[in-house]
C-alpha positions as CSV (number, residue, x, y, z in Angstrom):
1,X,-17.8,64.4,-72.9
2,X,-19.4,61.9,-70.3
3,X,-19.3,63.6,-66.8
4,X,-17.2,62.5,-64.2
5,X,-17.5,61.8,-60.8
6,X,-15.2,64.5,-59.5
7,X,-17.5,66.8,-61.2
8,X,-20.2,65.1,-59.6
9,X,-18.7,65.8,-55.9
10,X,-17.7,69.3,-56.6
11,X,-21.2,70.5,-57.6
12,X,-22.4,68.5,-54.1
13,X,-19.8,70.9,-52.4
14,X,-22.3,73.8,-53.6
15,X,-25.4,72.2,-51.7
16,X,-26.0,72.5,-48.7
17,X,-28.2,70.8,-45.5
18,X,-30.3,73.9,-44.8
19,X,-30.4,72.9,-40.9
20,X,-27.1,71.8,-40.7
21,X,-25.4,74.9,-42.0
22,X,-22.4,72.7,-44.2
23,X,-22.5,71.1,-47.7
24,X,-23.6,67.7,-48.3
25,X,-19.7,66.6,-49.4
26,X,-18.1,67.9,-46.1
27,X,-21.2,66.5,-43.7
28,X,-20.3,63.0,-45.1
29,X,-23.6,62.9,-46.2
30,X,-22.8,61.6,-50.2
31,X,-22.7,57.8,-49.7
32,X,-23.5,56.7,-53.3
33,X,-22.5,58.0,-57.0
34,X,-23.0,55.7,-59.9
35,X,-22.4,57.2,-63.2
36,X,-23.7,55.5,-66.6
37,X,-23.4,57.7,-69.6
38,X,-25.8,60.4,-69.4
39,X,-27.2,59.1,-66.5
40,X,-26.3,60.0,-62.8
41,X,-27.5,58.0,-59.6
42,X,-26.5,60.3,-56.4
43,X,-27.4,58.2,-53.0
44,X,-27.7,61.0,-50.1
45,X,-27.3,59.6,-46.3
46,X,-29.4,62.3,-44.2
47,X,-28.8,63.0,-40.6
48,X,-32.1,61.0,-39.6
49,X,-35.2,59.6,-41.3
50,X,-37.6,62.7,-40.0
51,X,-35.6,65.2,-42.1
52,X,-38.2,68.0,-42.4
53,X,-36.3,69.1,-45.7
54,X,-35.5,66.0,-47.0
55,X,-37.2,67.1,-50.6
56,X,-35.5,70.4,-50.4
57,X,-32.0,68.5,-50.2
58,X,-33.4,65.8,-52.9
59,X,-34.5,68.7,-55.1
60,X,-31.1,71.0,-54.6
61,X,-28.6,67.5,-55.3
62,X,-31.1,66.9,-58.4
63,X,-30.8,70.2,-59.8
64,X,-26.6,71.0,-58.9
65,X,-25.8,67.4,-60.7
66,X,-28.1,68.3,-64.0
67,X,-26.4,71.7,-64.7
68,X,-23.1,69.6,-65.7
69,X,-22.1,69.2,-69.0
70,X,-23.1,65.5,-70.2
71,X,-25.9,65.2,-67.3
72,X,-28.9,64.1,-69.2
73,X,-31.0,62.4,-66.5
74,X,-30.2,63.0,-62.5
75,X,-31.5,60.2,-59.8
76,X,-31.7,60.8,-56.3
77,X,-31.9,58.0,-53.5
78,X,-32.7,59.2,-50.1
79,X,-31.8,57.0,-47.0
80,X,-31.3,57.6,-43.6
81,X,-28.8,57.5,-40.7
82,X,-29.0,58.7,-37.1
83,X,-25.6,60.1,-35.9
84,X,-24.5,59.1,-32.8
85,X,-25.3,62.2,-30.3
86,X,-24.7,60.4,-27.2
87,X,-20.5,60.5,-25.6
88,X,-19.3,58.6,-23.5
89,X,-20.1,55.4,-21.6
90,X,-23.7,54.9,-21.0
91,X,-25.9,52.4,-19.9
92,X,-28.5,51.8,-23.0
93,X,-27.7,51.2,-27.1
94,X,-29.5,54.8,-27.7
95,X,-27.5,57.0,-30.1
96,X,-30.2,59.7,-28.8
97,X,-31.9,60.6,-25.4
98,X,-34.8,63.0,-24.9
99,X,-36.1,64.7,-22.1
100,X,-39.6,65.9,-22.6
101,X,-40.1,68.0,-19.4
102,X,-42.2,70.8,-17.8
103,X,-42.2,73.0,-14.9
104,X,-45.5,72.3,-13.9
105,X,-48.0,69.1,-14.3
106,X,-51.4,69.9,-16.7
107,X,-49.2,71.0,-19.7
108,X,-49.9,67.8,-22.0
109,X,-46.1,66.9,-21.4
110,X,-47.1,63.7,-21.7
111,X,-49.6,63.4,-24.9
112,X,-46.4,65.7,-26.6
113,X,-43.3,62.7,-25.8
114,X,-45.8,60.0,-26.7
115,X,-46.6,61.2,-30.2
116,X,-43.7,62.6,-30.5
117,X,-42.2,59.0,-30.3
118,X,-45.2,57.5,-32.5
119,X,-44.1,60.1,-35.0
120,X,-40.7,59.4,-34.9
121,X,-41.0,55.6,-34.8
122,X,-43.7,56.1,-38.2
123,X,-40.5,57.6,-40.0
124,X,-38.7,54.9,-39.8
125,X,-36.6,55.3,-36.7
126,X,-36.0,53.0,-34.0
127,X,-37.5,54.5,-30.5
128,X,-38.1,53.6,-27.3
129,X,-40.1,55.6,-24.4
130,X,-39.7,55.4,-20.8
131,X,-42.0,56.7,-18.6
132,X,-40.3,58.2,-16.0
133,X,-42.9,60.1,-14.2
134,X,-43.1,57.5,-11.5
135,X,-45.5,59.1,-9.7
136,X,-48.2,59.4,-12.0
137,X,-47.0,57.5,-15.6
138,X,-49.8,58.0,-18.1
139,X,-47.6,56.6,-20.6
140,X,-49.2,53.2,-20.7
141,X,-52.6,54.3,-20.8
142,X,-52.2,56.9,-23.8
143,X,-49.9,54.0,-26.0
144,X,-52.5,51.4,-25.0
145,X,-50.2,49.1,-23.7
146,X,-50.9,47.2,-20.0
147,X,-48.5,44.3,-19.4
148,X,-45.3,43.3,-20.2
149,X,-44.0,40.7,-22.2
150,X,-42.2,37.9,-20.5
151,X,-38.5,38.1,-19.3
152,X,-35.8,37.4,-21.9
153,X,-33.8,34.2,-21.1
154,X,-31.2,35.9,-19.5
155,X,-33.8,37.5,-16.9
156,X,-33.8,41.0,-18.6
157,X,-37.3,42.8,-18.9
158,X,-38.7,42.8,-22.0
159,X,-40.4,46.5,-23.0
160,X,-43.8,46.6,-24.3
161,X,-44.2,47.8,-27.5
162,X,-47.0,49.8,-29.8
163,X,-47.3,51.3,-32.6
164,X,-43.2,50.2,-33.1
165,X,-42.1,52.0,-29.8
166,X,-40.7,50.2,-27.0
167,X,-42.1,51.4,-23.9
168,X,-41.6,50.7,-20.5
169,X,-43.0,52.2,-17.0
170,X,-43.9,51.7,-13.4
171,X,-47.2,51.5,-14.4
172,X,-47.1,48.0,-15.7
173,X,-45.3,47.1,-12.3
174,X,-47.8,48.2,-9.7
175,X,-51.4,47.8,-9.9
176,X,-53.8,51.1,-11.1
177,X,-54.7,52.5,-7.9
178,X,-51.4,52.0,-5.8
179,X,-49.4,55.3,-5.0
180,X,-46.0,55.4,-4.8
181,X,-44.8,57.0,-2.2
182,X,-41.1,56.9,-2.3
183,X,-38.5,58.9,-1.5
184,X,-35.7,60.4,-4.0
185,X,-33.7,57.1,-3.7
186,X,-35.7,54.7,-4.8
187,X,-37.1,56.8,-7.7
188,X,-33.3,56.8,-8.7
189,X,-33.2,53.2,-8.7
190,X,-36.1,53.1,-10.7
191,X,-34.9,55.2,-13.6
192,X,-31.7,53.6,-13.2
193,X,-33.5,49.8,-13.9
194,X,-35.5,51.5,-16.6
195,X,-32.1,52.1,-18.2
196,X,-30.1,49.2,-17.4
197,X,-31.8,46.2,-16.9
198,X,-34.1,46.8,-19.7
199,X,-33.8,45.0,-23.0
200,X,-34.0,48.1,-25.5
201,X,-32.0,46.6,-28.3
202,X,-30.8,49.4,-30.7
203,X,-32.4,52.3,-30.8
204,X,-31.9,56.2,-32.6
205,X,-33.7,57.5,-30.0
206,X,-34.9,57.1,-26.4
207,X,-37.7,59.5,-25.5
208,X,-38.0,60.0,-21.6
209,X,-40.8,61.4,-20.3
210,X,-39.9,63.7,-16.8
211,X,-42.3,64.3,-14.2
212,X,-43.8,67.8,-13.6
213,X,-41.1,70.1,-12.0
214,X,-37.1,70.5,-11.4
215,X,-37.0,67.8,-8.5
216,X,-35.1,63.9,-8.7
217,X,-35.8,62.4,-11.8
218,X,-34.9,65.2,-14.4
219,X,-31.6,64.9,-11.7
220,X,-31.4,61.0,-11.5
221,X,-31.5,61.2,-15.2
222,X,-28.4,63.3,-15.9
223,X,-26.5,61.7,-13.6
224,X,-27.7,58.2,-15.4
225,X,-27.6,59.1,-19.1
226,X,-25.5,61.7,-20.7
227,X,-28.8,63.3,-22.4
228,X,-28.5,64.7,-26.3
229,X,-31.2,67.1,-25.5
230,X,-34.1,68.2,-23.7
231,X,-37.3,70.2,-24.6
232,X,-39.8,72.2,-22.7
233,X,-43.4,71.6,-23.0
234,X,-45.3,75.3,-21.7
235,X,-49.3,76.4,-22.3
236,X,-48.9,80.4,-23.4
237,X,-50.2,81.6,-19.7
238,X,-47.8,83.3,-18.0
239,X,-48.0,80.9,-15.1
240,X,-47.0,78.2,-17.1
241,X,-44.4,80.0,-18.9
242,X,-42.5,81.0,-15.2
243,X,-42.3,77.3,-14.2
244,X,-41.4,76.5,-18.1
245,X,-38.6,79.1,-17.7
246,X,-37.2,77.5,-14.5
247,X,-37.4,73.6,-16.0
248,X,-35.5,75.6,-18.7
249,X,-32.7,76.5,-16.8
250,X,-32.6,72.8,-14.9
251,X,-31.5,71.7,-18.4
252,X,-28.6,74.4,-18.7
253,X,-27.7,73.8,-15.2
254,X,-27.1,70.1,-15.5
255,X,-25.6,70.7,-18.9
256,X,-27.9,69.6,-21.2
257,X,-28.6,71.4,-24.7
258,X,-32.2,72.5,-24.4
259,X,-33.6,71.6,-28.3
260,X,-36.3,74.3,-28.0
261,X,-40.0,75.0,-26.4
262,X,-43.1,73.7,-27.2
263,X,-46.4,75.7,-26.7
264,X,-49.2,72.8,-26.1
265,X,-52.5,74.1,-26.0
266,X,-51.8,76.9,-28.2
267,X,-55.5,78.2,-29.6
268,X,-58.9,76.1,-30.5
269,X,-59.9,76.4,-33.8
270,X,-63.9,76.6,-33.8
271,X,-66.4,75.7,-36.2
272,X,-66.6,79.1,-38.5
273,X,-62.8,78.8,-38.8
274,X,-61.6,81.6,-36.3
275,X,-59.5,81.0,-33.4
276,X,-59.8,80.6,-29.5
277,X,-56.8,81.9,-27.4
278,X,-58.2,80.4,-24.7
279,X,-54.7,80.2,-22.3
280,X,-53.8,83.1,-24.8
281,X,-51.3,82.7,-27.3
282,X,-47.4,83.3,-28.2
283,X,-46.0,82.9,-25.2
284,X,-43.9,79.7,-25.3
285,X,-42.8,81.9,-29.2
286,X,-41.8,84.7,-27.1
287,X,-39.9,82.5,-24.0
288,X,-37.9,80.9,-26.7
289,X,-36.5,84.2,-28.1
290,X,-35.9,85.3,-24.9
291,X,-33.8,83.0,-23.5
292,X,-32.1,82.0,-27.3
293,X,-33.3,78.1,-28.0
294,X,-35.7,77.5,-31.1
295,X,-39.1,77.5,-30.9
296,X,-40.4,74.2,-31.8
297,X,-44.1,74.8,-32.5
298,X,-47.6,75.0,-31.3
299,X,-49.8,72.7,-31.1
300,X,-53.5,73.7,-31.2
301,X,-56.1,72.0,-28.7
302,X,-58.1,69.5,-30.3
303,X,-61.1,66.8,-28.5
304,X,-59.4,63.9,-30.4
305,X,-56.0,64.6,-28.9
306,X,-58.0,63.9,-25.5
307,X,-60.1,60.7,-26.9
308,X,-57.3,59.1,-28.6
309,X,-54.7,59.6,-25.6
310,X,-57.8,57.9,-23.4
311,X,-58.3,55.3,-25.8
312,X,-54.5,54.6,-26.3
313,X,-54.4,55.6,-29.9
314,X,-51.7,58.9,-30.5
315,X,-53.9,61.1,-32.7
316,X,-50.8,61.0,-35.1
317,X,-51.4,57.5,-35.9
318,X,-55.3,57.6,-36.2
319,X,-55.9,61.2,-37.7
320,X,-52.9,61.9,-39.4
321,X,-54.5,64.5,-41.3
322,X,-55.9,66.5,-38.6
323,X,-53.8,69.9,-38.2
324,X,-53.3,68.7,-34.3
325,X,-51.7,66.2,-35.7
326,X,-49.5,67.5,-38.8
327,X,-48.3,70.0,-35.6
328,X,-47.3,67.0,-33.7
329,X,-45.9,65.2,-37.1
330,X,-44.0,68.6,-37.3
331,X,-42.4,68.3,-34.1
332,X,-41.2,65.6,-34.3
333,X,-38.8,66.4,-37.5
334,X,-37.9,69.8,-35.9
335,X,-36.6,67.9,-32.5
336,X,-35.0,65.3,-35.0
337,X,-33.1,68.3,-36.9
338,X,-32.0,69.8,-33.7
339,X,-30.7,66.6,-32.3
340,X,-28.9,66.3,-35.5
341,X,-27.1,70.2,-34.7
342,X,-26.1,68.9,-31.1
343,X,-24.7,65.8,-32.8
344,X,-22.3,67.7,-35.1
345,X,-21.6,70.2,-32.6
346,X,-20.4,67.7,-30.5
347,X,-18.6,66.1,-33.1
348,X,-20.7,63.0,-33.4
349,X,-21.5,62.8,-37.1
350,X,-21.3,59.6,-38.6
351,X,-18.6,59.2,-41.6
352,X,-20.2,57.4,-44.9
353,X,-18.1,56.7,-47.4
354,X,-18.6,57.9,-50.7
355,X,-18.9,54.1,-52.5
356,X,-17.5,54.5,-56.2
357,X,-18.9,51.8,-58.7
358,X,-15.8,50.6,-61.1
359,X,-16.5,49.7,-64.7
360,X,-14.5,46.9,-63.7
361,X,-17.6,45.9,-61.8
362,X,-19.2,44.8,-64.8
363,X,-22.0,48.2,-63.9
364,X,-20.8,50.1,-66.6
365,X,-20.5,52.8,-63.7
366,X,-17.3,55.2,-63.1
């Protein structure tokens, strides 16, 4: 007998979204099931196009739908849709904001939200950067971008844009050597313009890059933007992990979900292939455990991560294949699958509806 679809849907209810915790059927994640004799076309709608186990869930649909009776040939279609993580009323079209922060400057804060939004954007997603660390933004430099297009007709700034990320910063405002020297008002005002009078468009996510430290913008932000997340960028010395414990707790105290720790700077692999714990190793590991968020990853210290970020070329773009890099790469789909938690904790998951082909369609589907 030719399988049917309900059989189809009931064997989806037996896989499940390994980060997610729920089966594919109750996520709303089955958005496509075309049935032609033996043959069985199953369309999945992940949570975001940097799923980390998107051939896992492609592998676990194939082999659920191929044990049913009839099932001759299974076909898998992956595609991708961000859920909307961000409540209420806010000032940008971002279904996602990130905080990339530290407690102390030196950390490589910034080289971890810019390739973290390269990586993201090469995935497929839409994603836009703001460089919020007014007084120093090293965002345009390490993205190679200097000016900013002209002003849309209805007197809105443009953002630049590389490497298909929108990015805009004080540092295309003000010439190179200028300091700003402003008080906690009119840094406000800043990220405030950043966010509204900006022309983002549509985007999944909006990576903001915080200055150094628990002071005005990390604040000026919260009160802005209702934030989907923030992560904390630590080197393993203990130094750095104290201050990385306190931007921590900023993030719980202004009630934002922290998506985990990053330890930057983790080790230097040398030439004969052992390793260099030169700020010492495992401490961001161990600060996540301790205070309960996921550890995100370390990222080892390579010369190109410095040469590309001067040169305004992320290191995930031109040496994808350097393990600096595959870290980074693998960043960015853990802080995709953790925005993708906080989305459905918060109730934000997108409903897809299951789309049923008719014979009376003239597909020969059921």
């Amino acid at each position: 007998m030719a399988v049917t679809r309900e059989q189809v849907i009931d064997a989806l209810r037996q896989v499940m979204d390994p980060e997610l915790g729920q089966d594919l059927v109750t996520l709303n994640m089955v958005h496509d099931v075309h049935i032609e004799g033996g043959k069985v076309l199953v369309g999945i709608m992940l949570t975001t196009p940097a799923c980390p186990l998107k051939g896992q869930i492609a592998e676990d649909v194939r082999r659920a739908v191929a044990a049913l009776p009839g099932v001759e040939e299974v076909e898998v279609k992956l595609d991708a849709t961000v859920p909307q993580g961000i409540r209420g009323v806010v000032p940008v079209k971002a279904k996602n904001a990130i905080a990339v922060g530290s407690g102390k400057g030196g950390v490589g804060k910034t080289t971890v939200a810019v390739n973290l939004a390269v990586a993201l954007a090469a995935k497929g997603a839409k994603v836009g950067l703001i460089d919020a660390d007014i007084y120093g933004p090293n965002v345009p430099t390490m993205m190679g971008v200097y000016r900013l297009p002209p002003l849309t007709p209805e007197g809105k700034i443009r953002p630049a844009e590389a490497y298909g990320v929108k990015v805009i910063s004080i540092g295309f405002m003000v010439p190179p050597d200028q300091p700003l020297i402003w008080r906690g008002p009119m840094l406000h005002s800043a990220i405030r313009q950043f966010l509204t009078d900006v022309d983002w468009g549509e985007l999944d996510y909006l990576i903001v890059d915080l200055p150094p430290g628990t002071g005005d913008a990390p604040l000026s932000l919260a009160q802005v933007l209702p934030l989907s997340g923030g992560i904390v960028v630590t080197l393993p010395q203990q130094v750095s992990l104290d201050d990385a414990r306190r931007a921590l707790e900023m993030y719980r105290k202004l009630n934002v979900p922290v998506l985990g720790v990053v330890e930057n700077m983790s080790y230097l692999e040398l030439p004969d292939g052992t390793r260099m714990d030169i700020f010492g190793h495992g401490g961001g590991e161990a600060l996540a455990r301790e205070t309960g968020v996921p550890f995100l990853g370390a990222i080892p210290m390579d010369p190109e991560v410095r040469k590309g970020s001067d040169a305004g070329k992320p290191v995930v773009i031109t040496q994808p294949e350097a393990p600096v890099a595959q870290a980074l790469d693998a960043l960015a789909e853990r802080v995709a699958a953790q925005v993708s938690i906080q989305a459905l904790k918060a109730g934000g998951m997108s409903v897809v509806p299951i789309e049923i082909v008719k014979p009376e369609d003239g597909k020969g589907g059921q």
